[in-house]
C-alpha positions as CSV (number, residue, x, y, z in Angstrom):
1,X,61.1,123.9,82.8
2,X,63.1,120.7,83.6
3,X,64.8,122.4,86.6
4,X,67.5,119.6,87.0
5,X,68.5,119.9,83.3
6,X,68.3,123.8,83.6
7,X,70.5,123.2,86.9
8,X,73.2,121.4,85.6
9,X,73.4,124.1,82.5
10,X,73.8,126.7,84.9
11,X,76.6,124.6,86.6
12,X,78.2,123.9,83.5
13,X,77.9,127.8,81.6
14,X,77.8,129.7,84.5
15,X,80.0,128.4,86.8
16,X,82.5,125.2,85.0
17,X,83.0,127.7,82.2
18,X,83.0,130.7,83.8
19,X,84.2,134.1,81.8
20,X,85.8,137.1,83.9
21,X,82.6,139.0,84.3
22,X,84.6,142.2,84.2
23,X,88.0,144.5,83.1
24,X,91.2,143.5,84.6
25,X,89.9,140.0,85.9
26,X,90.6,136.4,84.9
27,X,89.5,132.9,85.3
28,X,92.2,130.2,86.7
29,X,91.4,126.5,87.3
30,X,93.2,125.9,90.3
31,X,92.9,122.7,93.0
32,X,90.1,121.7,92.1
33,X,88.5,124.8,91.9
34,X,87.4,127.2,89.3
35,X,88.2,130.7,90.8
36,X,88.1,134.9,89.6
37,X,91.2,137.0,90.4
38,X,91.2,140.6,89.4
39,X,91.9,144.0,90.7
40,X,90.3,145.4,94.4
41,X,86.9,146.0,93.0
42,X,86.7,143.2,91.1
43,X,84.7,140.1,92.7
44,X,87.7,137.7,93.8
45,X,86.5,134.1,95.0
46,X,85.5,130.7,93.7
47,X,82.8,129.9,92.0
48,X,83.0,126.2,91.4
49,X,84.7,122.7,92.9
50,X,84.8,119.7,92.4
51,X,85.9,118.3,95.9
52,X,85.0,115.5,98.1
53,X,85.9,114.6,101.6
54,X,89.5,113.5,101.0
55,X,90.1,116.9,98.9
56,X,88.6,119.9,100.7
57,X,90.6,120.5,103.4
58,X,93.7,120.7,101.3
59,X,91.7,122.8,98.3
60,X,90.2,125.2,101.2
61,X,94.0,125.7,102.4
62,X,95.6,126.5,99.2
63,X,92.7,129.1,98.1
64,X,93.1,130.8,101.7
65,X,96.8,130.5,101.4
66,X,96.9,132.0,97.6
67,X,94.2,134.6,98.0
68,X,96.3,136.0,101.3
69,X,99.4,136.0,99.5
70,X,98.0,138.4,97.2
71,X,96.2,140.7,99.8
72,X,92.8,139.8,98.3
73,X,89.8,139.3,100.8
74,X,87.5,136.4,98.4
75,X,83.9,135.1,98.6
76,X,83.8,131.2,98.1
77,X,80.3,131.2,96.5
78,X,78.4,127.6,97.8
79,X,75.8,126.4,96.3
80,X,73.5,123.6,98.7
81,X,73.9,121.3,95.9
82,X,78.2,121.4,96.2
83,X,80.0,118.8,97.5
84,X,81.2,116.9,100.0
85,X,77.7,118.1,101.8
86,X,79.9,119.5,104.9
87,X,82.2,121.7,102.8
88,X,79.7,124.4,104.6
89,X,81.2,123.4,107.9
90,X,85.1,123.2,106.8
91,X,85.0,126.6,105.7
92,X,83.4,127.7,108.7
93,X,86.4,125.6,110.5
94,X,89.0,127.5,108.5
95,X,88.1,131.2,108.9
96,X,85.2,131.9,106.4
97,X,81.8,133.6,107.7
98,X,78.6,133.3,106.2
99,X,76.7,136.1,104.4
100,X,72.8,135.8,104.1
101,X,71.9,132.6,102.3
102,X,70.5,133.5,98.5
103,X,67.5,131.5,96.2
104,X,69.0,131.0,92.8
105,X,66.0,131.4,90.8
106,X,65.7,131.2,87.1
107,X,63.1,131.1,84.6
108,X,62.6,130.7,80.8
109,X,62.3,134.4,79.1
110,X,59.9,133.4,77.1
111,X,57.5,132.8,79.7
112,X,57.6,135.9,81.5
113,X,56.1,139.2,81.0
114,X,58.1,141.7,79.1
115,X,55.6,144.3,78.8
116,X,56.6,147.3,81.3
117,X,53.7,148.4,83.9
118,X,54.8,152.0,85.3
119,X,52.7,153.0,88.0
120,X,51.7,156.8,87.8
121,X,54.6,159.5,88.1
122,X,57.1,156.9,87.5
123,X,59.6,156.6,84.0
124,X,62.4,154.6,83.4
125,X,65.8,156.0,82.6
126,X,68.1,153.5,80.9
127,X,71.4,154.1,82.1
128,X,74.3,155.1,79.6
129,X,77.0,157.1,81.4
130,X,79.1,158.1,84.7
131,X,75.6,160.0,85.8
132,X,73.1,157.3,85.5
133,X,75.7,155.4,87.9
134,X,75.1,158.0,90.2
135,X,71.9,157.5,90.1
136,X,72.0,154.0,90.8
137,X,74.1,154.6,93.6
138,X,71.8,156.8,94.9
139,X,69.3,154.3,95.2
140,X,70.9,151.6,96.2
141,X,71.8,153.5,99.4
142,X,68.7,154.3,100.4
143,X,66.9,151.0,99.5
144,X,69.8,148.8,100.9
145,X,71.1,151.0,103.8
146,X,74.9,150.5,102.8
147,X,77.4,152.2,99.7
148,X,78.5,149.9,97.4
149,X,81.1,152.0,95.4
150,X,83.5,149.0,94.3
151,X,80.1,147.6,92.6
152,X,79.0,150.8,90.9
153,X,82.7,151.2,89.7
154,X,83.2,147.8,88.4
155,X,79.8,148.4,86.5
156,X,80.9,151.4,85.0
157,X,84.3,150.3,83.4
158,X,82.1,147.5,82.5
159,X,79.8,149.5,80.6
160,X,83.0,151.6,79.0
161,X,84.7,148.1,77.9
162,X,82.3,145.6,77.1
163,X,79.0,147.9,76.4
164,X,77.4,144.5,75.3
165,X,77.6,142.6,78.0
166,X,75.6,144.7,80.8
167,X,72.2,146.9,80.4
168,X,70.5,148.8,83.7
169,X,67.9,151.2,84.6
170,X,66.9,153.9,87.2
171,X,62.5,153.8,87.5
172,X,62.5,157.8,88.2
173,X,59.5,159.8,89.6
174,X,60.0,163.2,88.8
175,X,63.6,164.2,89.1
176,X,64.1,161.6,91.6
177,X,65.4,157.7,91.8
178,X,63.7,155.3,93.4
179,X,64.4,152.3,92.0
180,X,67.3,150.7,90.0
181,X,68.5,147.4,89.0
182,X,71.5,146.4,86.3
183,X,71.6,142.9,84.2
184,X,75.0,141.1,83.1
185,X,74.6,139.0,79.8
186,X,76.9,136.2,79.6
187,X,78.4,135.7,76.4
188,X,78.3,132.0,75.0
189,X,76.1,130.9,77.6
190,X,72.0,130.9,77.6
191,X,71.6,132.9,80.8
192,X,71.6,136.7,81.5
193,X,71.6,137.3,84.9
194,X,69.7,139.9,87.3
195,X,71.3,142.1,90.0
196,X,70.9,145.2,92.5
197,X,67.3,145.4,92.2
198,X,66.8,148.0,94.9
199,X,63.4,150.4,95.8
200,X,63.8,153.4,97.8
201,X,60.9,152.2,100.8
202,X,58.4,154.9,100.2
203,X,58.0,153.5,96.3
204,X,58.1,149.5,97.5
205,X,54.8,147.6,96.7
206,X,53.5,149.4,93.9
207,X,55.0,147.6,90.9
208,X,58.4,149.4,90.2
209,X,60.4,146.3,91.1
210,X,58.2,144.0,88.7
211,X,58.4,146.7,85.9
212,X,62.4,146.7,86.0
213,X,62.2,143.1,86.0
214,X,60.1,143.3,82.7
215,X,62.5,145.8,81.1
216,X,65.0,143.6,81.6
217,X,63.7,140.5,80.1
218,X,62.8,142.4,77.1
219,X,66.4,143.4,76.3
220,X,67.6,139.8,77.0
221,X,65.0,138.3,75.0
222,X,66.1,140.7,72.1
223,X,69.9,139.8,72.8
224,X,68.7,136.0,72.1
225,X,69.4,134.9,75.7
226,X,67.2,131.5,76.9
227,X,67.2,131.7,80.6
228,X,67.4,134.7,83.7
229,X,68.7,134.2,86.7
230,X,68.7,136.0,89.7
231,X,70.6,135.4,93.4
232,X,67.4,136.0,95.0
233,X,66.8,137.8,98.4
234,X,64.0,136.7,101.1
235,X,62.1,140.2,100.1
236,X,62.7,139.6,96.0
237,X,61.3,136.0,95.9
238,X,57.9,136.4,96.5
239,X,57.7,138.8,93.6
240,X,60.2,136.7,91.2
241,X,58.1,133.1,91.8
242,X,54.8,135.1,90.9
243,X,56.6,136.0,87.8
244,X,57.5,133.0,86.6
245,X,60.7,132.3,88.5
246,X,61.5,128.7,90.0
247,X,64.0,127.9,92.9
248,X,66.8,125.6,92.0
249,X,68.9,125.5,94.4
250,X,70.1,127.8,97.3
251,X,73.6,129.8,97.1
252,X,75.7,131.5,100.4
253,X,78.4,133.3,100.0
254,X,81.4,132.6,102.7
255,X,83.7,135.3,102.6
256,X,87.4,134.7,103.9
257,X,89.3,138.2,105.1
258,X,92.8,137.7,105.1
């Protein structure tokens, strides 16, 4: 994989071109920025510029000063390879604080394994309705430690809206989650993307998370998507770069509370 020419694809599809990636959001080009608005649980930020030093003060102002107006706290979604190479520090200077710093990893679907491992006692549930969203909830608590209801919402009028466009799956053993992990597909683009790939600790280390990565290939590769990409976490990139999966660049979210 050419990783710069796969790089600037992702800049270009995923990010230039960006879709509203869910019900009741849209898409503005704005300052030099290409940002989501949308409703309280949809995600609200900026996902591209095109700034340099003369431009980002001003561009940082107007999306703090339009976001606030509107009573929207917004994630300004950097990417190590953005420029001017201090924007990092300017948004720092104007009020934004730094979640954990992300791998964006991506890798052709053609070269990874789609055949799903279970280990022993375990199935996978695809999920379909309000309950397997309750299941993934579920698990997502107890592998992450936190709730994230406004995700699990916006993933189930997702699914009621645009069925075509996102696919997940709860790994069950017995009657009981222990893993789960959703996919968005991006229409008109060559990427499908990974997401919430959670394991209850008890179930980590035995192959659940590399099975749910497998099932999910699969149903891209079927849907005729090229590439997968995943914001990766410190604990998830070991197992993504045995997989197949090459960094390309690193991503932090800033997130700006008004």
């Amino acid at each position: 994989m050419d990783r710069d020419t796969v790089l600037a694809a992702f800049d270009r599809q995923m990010r230039q071109d960006m879709r509203a990636d869910g019900p009741g959001a849209r898409v503005e080009w704005a300052d030099g920025v290409v940002r989501q608005v949308g409703p309280d649980d949809a995600w609200n930020g900026v996902v591209w510029s095109d700034l340099d030093r003369s431009t980002a003060d001003a561009a940082i102002t107007a999306q703090v000063r339009y976001f606030t107006s509107i009573g929207r706290e917004f994630e300004w979604k950097l990417y190590a390879h953005d420029r001017p190479d201090d924007l990092s520090g300017r948004l720092r200077a104007a009020g934004f604080v730094p979640e954990p710093e992300e791998a964006l990893m991506v890798a052709e679907i053609r070269d990874l394994p789609t055949a799903v491992e279970l280990p022993e006692g375990i199935r996978l549930l695809p999920v379909t309705d309000a309950a397997g969203v309750d299941l993934m909830t579920d698990v997502h608590e107890r592998a992450f430690g936190t709730p994230r209801p406004q995700i699990m919402r916006r993933f189930l009028a997702q699914m009621a809206e645009e069925p075509g466009s996102v696919a997940a799956v709860v790994a069950m053993a017995g009657d009981v989650p222990v893993s789960a992990a959703r996919m968005e597909m991006h229409s008109g683009t060559h990427f499908a993307s990974l997401w919430g790939g959670g394991t209850v600790p008890a179930w980590r280390g035995r192959g659940v998370y590399r099975a749910l990565v497998a099932f999910r290939a699969r149903v891209a590769a079927e849907r005729g998507y090229r590439y997968l990409q995943v914001d990766a976490s410190s604990q998830s990139r070991p197992i993504l770069r045995r997989l197949g999966f090459e960094p390309l660049s690193t991503t932090t979210p800033y997130v700006y509370q008004p």
